[in-house]
C-alpha positions as CSV (number, residue, x, y, z in Angstrom):
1,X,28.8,-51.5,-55.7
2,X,29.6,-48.0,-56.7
3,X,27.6,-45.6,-58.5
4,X,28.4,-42.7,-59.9
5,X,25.0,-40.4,-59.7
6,X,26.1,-37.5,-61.6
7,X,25.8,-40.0,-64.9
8,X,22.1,-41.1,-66.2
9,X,20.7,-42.4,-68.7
10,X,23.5,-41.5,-71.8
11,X,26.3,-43.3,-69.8
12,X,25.8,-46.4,-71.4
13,X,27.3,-46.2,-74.9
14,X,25.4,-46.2,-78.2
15,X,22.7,-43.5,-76.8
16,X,22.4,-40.0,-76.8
17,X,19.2,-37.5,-75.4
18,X,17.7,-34.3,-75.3
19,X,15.3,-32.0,-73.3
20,X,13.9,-29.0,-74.3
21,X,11.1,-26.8,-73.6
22,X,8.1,-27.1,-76.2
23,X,5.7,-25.0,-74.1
24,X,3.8,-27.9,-72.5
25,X,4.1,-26.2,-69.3
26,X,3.2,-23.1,-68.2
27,X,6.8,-22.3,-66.4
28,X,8.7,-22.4,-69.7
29,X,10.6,-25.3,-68.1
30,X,11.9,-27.9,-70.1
31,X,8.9,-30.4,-70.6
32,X,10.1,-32.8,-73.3
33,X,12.7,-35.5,-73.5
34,X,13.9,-38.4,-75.9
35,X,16.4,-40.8,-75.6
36,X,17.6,-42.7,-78.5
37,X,18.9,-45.8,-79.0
38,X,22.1,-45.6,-81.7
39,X,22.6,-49.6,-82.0
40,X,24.1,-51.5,-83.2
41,X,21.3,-53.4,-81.4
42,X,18.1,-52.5,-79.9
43,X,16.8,-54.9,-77.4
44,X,14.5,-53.6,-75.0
45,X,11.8,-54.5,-72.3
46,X,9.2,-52.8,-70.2
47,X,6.7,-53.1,-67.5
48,X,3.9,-51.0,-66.8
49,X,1.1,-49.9,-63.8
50,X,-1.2,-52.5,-62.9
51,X,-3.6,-49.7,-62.7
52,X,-6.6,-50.7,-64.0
53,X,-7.0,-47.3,-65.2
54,X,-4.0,-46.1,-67.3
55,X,-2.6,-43.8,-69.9
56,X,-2.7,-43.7,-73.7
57,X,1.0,-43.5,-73.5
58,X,1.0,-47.2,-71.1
59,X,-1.2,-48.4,-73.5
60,X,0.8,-47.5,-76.5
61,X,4.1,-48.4,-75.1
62,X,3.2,-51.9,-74.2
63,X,2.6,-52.6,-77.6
64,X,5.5,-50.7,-78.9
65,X,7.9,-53.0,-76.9
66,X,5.7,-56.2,-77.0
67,X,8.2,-57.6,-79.6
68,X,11.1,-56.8,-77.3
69,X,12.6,-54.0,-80.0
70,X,12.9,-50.0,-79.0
71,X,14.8,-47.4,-81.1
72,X,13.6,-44.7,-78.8
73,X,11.8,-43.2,-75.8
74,X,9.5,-39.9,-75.6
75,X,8.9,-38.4,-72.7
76,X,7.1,-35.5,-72.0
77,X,5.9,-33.7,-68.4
78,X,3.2,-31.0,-68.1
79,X,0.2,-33.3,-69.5
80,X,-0.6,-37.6,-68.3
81,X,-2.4,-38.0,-71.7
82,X,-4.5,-40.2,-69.3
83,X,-8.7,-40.7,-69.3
84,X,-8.5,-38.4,-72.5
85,X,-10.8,-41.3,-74.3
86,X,-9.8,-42.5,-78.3
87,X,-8.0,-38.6,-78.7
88,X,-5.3,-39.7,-76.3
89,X,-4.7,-43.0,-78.5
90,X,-4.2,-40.9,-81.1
91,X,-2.3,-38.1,-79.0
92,X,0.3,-41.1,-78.0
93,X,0.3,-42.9,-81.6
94,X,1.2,-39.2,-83.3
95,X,4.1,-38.6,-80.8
96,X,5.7,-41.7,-81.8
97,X,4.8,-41.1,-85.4
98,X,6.8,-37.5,-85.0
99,X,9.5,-39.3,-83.4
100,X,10.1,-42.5,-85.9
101,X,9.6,-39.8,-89.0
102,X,12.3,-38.2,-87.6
103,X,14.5,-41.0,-86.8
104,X,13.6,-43.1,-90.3
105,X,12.6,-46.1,-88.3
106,X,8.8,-47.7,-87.9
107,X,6.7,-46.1,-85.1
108,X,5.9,-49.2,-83.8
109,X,9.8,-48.7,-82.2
110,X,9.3,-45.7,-80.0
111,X,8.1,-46.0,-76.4
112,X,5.9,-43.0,-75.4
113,X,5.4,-41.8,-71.4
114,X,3.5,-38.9,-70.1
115,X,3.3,-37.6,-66.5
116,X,1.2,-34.3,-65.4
117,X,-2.2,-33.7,-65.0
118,X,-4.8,-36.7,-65.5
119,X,-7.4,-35.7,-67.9
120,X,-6.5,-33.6,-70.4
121,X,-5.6,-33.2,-73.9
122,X,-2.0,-32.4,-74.8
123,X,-1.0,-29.4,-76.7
124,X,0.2,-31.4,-79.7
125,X,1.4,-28.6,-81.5
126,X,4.2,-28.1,-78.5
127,X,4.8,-31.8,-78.5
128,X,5.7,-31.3,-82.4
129,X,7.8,-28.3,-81.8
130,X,9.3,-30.3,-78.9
131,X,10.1,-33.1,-80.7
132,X,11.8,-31.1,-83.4
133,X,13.9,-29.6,-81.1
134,X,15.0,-32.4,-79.2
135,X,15.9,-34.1,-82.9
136,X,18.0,-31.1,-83.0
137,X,19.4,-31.6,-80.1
138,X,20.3,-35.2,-79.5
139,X,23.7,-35.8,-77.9
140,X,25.6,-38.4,-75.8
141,X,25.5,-35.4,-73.4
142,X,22.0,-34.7,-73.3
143,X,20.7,-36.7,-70.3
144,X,20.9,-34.3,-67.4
145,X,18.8,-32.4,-69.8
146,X,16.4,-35.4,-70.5
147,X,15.9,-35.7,-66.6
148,X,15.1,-32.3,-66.0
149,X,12.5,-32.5,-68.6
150,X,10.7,-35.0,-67.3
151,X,10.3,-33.7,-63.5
152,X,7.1,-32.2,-62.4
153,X,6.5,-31.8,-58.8
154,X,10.1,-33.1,-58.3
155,X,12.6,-30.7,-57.2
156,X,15.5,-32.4,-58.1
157,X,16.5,-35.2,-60.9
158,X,17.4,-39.1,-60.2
159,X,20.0,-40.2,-61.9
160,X,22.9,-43.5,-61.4
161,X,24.7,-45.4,-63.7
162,X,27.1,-48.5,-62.8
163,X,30.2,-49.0,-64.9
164,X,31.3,-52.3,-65.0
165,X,35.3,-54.0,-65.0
166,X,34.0,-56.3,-67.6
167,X,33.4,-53.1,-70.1
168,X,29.4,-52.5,-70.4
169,X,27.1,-50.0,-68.5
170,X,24.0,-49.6,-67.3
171,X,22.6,-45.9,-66.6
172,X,19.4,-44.6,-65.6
173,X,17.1,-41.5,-64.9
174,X,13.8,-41.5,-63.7
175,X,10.6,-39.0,-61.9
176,X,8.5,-38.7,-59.2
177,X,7.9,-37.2,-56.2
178,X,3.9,-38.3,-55.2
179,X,1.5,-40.8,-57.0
180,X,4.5,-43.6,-55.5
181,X,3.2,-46.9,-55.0
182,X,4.0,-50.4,-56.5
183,X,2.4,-52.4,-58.9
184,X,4.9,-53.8,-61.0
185,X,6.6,-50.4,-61.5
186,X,6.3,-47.3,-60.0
187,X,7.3,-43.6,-61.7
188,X,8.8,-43.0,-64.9
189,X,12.0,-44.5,-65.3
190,X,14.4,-45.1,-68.5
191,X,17.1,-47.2,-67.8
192,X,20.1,-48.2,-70.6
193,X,22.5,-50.9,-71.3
194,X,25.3,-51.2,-73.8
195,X,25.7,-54.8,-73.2
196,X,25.0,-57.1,-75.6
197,X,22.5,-58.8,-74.2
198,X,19.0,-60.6,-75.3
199,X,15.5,-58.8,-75.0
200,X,14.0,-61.9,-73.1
201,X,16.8,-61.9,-70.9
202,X,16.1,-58.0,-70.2
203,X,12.7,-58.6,-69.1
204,X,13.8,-61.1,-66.6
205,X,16.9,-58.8,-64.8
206,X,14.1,-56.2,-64.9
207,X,11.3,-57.8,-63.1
208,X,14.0,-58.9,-60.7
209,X,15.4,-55.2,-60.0
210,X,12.2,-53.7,-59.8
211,X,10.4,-56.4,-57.7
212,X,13.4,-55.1,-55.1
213,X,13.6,-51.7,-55.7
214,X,10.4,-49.7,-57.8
215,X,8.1,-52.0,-55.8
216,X,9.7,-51.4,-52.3
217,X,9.4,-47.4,-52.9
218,X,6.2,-46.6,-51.4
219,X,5.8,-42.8,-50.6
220,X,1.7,-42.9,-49.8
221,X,0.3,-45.4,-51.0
222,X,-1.2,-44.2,-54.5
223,X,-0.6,-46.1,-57.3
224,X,-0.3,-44.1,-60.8
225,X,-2.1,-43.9,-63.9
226,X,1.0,-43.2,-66.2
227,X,4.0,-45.8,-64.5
228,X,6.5,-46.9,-66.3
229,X,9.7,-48.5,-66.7
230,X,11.5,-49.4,-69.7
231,X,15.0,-50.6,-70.3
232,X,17.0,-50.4,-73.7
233,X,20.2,-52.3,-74.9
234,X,21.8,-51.1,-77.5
235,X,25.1,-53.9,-77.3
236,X,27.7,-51.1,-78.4
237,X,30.4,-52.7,-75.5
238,X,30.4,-55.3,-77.9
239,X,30.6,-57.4,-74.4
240,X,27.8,-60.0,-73.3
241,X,27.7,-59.8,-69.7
242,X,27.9,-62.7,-66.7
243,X,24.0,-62.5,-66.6
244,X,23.8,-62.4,-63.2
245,X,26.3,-59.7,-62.4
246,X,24.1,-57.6,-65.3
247,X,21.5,-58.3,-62.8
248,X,23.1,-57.3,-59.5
249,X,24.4,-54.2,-61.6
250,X,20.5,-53.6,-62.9
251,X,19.4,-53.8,-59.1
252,X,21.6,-51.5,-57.8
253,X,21.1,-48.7,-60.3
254,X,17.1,-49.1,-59.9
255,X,17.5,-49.5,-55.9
256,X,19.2,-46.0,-56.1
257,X,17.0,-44.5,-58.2
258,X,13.9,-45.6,-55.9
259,X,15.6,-44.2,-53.0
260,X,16.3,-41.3,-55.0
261,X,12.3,-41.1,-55.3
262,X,11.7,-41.5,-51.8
263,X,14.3,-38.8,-50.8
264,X,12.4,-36.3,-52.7
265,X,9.0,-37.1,-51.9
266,X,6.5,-34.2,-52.0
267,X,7.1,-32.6,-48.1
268,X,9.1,-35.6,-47.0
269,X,11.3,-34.6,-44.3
270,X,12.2,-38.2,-43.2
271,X,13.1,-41.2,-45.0
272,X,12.2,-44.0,-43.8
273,X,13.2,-47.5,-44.1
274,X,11.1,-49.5,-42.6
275,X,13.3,-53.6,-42.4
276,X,11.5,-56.7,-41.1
277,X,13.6,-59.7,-40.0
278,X,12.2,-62.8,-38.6
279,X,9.5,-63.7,-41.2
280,X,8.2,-66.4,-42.4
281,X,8.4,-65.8,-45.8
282,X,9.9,-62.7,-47.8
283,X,6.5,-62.5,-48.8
284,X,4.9,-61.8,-45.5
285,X,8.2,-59.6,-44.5
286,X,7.1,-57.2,-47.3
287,X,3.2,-57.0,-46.7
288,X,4.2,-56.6,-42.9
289,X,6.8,-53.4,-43.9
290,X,4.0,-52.3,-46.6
291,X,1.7,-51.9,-44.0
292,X,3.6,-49.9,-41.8
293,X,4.4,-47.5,-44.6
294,X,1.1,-46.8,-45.7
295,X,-0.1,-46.6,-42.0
296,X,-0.9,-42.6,-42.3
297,X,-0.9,-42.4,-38.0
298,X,2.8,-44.0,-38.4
299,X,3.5,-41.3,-41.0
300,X,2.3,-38.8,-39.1
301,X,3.9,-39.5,-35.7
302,X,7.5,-39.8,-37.9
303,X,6.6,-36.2,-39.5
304,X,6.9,-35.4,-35.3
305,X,9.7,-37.1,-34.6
306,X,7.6,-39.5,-32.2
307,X,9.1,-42.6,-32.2
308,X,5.4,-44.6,-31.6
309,X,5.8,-48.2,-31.5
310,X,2.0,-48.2,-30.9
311,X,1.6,-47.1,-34.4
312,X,3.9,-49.7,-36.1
313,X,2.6,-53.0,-33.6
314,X,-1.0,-51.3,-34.9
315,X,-0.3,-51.4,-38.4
316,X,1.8,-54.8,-38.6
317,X,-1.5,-56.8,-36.4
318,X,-3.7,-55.9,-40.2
319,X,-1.6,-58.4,-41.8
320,X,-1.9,-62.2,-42.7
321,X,1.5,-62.3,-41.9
322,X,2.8,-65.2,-39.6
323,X,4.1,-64.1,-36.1
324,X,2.8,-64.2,-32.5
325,X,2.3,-60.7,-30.7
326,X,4.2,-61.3,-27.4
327,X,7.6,-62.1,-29.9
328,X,8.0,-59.1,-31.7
329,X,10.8,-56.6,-31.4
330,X,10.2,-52.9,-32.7
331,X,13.8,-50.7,-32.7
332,X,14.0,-46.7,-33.8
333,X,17.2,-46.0,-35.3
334,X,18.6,-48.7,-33.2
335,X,16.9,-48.0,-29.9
336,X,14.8,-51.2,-29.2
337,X,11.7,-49.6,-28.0
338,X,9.4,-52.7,-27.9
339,X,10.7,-56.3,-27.2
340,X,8.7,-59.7,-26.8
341,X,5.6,-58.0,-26.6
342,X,6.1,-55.3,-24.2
343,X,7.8,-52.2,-23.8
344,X,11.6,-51.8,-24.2
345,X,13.5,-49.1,-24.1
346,X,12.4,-45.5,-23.4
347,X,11.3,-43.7,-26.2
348,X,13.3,-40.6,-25.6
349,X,16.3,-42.6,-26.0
350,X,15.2,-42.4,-29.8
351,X,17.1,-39.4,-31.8
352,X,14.4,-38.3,-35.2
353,X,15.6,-34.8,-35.6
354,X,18.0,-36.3,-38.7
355,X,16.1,-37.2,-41.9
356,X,17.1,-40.6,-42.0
357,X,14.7,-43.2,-40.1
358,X,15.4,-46.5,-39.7
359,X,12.6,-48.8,-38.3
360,X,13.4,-52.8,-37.7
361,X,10.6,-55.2,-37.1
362,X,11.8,-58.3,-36.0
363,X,8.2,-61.2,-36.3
364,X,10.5,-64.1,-34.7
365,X,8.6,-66.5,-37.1
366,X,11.5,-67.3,-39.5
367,X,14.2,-66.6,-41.5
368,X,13.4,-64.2,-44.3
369,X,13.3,-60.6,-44.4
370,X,12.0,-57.7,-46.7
371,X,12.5,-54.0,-47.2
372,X,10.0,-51.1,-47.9
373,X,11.3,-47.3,-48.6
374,X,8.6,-44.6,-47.4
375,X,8.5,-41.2,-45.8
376,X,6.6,-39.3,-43.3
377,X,3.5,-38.0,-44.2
378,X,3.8,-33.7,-43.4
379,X,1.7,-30.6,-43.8
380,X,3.9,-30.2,-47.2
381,X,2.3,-33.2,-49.3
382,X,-0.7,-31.9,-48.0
383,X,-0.4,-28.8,-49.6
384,X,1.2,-30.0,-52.7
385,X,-1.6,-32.0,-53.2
386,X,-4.8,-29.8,-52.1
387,X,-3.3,-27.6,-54.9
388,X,-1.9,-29.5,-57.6
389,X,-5.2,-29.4,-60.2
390,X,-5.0,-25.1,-59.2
């Protein structure tokens, strides 16, 4: 399926966006973004962190799209609006009042996310002058400028839209760069749909895309605060969609924007996908890849091009995954390294001076497989991190 990954989240007719700069951070960058559903309909569904600890704007979102009904989105970088206590509520409820005031539609209709720093207040003032502006500024050409305002330690934007032969689209934009780990969706991501096409049967294409895509992107293991994906129909094609070809569509666009998130992973210099054959159950193919990917020595020896099977075989025996040790098969970018429990080929066949990595684990146990997207874990993300709060 092709993409075109120039187009975001305004490809989709019946929407148009904005991003500005309200002063929210410190650069002058843009820092605020909305996307607007135009109708005729506006059929929407979301899901959210299973962080246990999450946002104002996470909690104020899953009640605005509870009812399966969003007019808009607000998005604004430079501040989480997360462990800021009953003030965040508020923070959250008066963004979407700014928005709906402006709009003439109920509040209860516009979707609020926030990424930046956990634990303080937002400026609110510069969310008001941001919102103005971006009321100002609303176009069906606006959502490179939406994307950019929603980037924080990103250094580029994510964007992929799918047009289909049948006449409906589905675009896309989304952030993030560290914080990326699953729980029913990862990042901040705003996906659209000029389908026409039910709110209940949103939810279910996105739970399916995202089990396959968000949930597979797992960068180093930390699981945000502030995540969100929402997805907005607004039926202007005028065409209802094969249902299931809406959902292969939906799956590609958020599969490339998850890639897109591991590609630009704070100091990644690899990407790694990391593929397990021969399972059991997709289930244990995926809890076999996760741990791999989180397995910080596996990172590490990736980050130095060290092809260490020792590191993979190490990670993969912490599972409750099926398989017996003396039948698994470890390849490097092809090279299969490790085979039926001892070693194959010589490591310094393997070549890891490109960026791309491809690990295949192969348990012999069965006949389902599973995919996890990570990257290697480098002196970069280390510095990111040890000064992100400075």
């Amino acid at each position: 399926m092709t993409l075109d990954l120039t187009a975001g989240v305004t490809a989709a007719r019946g929407f148009s966006a904005a991003g500005v700069a309200a002063g929210l951070k410190r650069t002058g960058a843009k820092d605020l973004a909305l996307v607007v559903n135009g109708g005729p309909r506006h059929q929407a569904a979301g899901l959210f962190t299973s962080n246990r600890v999450f946002a104002a704007p996470v909690a104020w979102s899953r009640q605005a799209v509870k009812d399966g009904r969003l007019v808009a989105v607000a998005l604004n970088s430079g501040g989480a609006n997360a462990c800021t206590g009953p003030a965040g509520w508020e923070d959250a409820a008066q963004t979407a009042r700014l928005v709906a005031q402006g709009l003439a539609c109920p509040e209860a209709d516009v979707a609020v996310c926030s990424t930046g720093l956990i634990g303080q207040r937002l400026d609110m003032a510069a969310v008001a002058l941001g919102v103005g502006l971006a009321l100002k500024a609303l176009a069906p050409s606006g959502g490179a400028d939406a994307a950019h305002a929603i980037m924080t330690t990103d250094t580029k934007t994510k964007q992929a839209a799918h047009r289909d032969p049948a006449g409906w689209t589905i675009g896309g934009m989304a952030k993030g760069a560290g914080m990326l780990a699953p729980g029913l969706a990862t990042m901040l991501v705003v996906l659209t749909t000029d389908a026409d096409i039910e709110s209940n049967e949103l939810r279910l294409a996105l739970w399916a895309a995202t089990s396959v895509s968000f949930d597979r992107a797992d960068s180093d293991g930390c699981m945000s605060t502030n995540d969100s994906v929402l997805l907005l129909a607004s039926g202007a094609s005028g065409t209802r969609p094969d249902l299931d070809d809406f959902s292969d569509a939906l799956t590609a666009v958020c599969v490339s924007l998850a890639r897109q998130l591991i590609a630009d992973a704070e100091g990644a210099e690899h990407e790694i996908t990391i593929q397990v054959s021969g399972a059991a159950s997709e289930e244990d193919a995926v809890e076999v890849a996760r741990a791999v990917a989180r397995s910080n020595l596996f990172k590490c020896a990736i980050a130095g091009a060290d092809p260490n099977w020792g590191r993979v075989l190490a990670a993969v025996g912490t599972t409750q995954a099926a398989f017996d040790p003396d039948l698994i098969d470890v390849a490097f970018n092809g090279v299969e390294v490790f085979r039926q429990g001892t070693p194959g080929a010589d490591r310094s066949q393997v070549d890891l001076t490109g960026r791309q990595v491809q690990v295949d684990i192969d348990l012999h146990a069965g006949r389902h497989q599973g995919v996890v997207w990570t990257n290697d874990l480098t002196h970069g993300y280390v510095s990111e991190n040890a000064d992100y709060s400075s």
